[in-house]
ZAMARGU-7908 format. One record per residue (C-alpha): residue in three letters; x, y, z. Coordinates in pm, 1 decimal, always signed. Layout:
+-----+----------+----------+----------+
! res !       px !       py !       pz !
+-----+----------+----------+----------+
! ALA !        X !        Y !        Z !
...
+-----+----------+----------+----------+
END
This chain:
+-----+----------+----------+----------+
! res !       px !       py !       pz !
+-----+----------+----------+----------+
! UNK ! +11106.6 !  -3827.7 ! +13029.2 !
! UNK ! +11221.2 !  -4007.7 ! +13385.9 !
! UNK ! +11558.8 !  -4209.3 ! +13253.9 !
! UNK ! +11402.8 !  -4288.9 ! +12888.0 !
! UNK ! +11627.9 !  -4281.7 ! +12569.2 !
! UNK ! +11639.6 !  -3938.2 ! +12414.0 !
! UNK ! +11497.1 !  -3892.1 ! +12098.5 !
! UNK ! +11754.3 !  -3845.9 ! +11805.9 !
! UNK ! +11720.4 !  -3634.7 ! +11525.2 !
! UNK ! +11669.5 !  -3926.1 ! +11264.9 !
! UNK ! +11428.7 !  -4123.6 ! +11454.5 !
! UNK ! +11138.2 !  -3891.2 ! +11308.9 !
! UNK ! +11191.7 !  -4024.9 ! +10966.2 !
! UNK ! +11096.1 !  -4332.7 ! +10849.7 !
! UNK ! +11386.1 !  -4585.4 ! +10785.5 !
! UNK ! +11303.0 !  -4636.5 ! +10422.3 !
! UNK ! +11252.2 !  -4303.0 ! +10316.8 !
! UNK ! +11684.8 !  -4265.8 ! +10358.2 !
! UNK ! +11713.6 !  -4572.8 ! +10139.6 !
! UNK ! +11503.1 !  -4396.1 !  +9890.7 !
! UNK ! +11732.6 !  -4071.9 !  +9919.4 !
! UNK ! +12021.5 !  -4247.9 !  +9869.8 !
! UNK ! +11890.1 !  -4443.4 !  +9560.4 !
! UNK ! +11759.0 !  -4124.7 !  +9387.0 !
! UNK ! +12116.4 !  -4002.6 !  +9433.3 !
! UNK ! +12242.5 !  -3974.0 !  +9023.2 !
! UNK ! +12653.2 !  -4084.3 !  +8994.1 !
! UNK ! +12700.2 !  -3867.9 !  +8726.1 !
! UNK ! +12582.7 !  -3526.5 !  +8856.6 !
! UNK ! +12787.6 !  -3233.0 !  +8867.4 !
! UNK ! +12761.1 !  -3220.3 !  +9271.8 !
! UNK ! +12867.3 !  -3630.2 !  +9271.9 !
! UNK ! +13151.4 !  -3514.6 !  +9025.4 !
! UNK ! +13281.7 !  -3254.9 !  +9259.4 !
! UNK ! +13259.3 !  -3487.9 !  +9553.8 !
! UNK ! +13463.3 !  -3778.6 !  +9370.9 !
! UNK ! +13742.7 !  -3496.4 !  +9306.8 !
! UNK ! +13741.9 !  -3386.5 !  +9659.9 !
! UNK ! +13742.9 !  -3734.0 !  +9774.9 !
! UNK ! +14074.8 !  -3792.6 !  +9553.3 !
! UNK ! +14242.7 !  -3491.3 !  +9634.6 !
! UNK ! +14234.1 !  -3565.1 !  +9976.3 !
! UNK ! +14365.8 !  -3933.4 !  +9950.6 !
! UNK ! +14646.1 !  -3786.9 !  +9757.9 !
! UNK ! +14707.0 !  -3568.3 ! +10006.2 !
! UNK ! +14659.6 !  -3816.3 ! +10305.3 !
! UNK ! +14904.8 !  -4093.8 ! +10110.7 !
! UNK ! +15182.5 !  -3827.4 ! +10104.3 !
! UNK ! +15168.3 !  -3739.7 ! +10438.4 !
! UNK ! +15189.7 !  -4104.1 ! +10517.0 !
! UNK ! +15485.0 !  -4127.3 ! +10319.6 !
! UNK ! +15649.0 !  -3833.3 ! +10448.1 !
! UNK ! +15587.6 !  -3964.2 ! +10840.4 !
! UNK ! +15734.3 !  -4299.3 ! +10724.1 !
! UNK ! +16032.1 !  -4101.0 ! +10562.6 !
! UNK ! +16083.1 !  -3929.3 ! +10849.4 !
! UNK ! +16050.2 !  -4189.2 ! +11102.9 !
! UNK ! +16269.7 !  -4394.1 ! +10853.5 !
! UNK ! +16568.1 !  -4097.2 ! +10890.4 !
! UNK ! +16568.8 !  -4044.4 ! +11243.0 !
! UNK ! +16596.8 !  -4453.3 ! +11266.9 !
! UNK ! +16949.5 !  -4429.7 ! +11076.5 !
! UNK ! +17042.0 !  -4140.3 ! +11239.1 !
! UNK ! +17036.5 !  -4248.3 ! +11570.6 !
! UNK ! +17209.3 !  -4588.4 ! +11440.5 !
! UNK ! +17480.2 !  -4414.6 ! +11280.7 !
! UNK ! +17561.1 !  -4198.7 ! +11568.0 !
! UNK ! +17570.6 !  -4506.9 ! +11800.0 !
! UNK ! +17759.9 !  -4680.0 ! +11541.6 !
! UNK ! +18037.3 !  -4359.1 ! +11558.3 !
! UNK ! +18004.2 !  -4386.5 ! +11916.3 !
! UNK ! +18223.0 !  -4755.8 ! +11899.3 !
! UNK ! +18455.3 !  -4533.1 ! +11697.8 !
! UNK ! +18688.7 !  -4504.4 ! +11987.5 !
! UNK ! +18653.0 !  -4825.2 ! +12150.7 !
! UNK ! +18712.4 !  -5028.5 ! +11823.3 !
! UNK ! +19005.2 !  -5198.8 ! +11706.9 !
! UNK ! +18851.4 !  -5149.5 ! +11353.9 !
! UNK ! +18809.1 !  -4747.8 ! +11310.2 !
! UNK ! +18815.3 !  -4762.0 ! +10938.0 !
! UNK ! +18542.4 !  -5045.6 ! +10900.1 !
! UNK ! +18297.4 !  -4869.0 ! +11144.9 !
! UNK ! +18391.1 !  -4522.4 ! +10923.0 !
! UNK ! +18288.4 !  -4684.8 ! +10605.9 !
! UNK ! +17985.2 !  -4817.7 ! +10729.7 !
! UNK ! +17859.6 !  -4522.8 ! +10910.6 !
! UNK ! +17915.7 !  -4378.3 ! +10546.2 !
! UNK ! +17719.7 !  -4618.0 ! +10384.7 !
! UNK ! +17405.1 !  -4517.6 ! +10649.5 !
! UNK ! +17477.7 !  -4154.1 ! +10614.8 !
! UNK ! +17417.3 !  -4213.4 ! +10227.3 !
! UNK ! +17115.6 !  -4347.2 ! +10322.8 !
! UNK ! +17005.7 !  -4065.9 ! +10554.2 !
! UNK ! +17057.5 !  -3809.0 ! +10245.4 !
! UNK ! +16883.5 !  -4036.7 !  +9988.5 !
! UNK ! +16586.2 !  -4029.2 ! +10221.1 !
! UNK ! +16570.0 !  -3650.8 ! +10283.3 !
! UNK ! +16620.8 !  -3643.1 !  +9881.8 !
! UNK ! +16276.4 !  -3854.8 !  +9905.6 !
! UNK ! +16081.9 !  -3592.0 ! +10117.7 !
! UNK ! +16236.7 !  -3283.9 !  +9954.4 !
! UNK ! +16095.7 !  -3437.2 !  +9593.1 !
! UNK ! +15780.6 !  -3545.6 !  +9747.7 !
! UNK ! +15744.0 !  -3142.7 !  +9851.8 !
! UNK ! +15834.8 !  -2988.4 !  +9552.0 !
! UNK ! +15487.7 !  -2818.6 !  +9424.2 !
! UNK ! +15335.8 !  -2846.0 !  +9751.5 !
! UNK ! +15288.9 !  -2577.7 ! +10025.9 !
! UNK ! +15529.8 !  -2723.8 ! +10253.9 !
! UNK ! +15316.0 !  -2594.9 ! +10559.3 !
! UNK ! +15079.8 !  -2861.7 ! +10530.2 !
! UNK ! +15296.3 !  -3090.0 ! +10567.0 !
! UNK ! +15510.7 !  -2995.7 ! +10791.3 !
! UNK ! +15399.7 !  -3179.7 ! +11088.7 !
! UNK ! +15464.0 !  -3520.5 ! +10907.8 !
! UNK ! +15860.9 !  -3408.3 ! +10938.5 !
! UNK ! +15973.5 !  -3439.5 ! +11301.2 !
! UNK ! +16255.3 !  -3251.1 ! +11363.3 !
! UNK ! +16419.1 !  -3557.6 ! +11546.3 !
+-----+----------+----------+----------+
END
């Protein structure tokens, strides 16, 4: 037509007819089965990466405060405070790379590897 609406797909069936579809639908059918585990094995797998980007977001964070914190090194009367407490952070840094190598372990690292910056 001159500037009408197009015609979609779905418009040629009735709107209660998809109701009806989706009500003859049985929960406990093999294919509904299969879904539901697909449909949990890919929330596990989304939560994890979540983690892993919070992890990693989470050790670049320290990082860069720990290597501004070593940068007052020189310019501090108190070298041996700012030492100890870059130590504590560094501690930190390894305990959360601890966190993403045991969240890994059993997994093919290459789908996940995009959650890891390098940063």
């Amino acid at each position: 037509g001159s500037g009408g609406f197009r015609k979609r797909k779905h418009d040629n069936f009735p709107h209660g007819q998809r109701r009806e579809e989706k009500e003859n639908v049985n929960p406990s059918s093999a294919l509904m089965a299969s879904f539901k585990s697909f449909q949990l094995e890919l929330d596990t797998r989304h939560d994890k990466y979540e983690r892993l980007v919070k992890l990693s977001r989470d050790i670049t964070i320290e990082s860069k405060r720990t290597i501004f914190l070593l940068h007052r090194f020189t310019s501090a009367p108190n070298g041996e405070e700012i030492l100890n407490e870059s130590e504590v952070k560094l501690d930190a840094v390894r305990w959360k790379i601890k966190q993403v190598a045991q969240e890994l372990i059993g997994e093919d690292m290459y789908q996940f590897h995009r959650a890891i910056s390098p940063g």
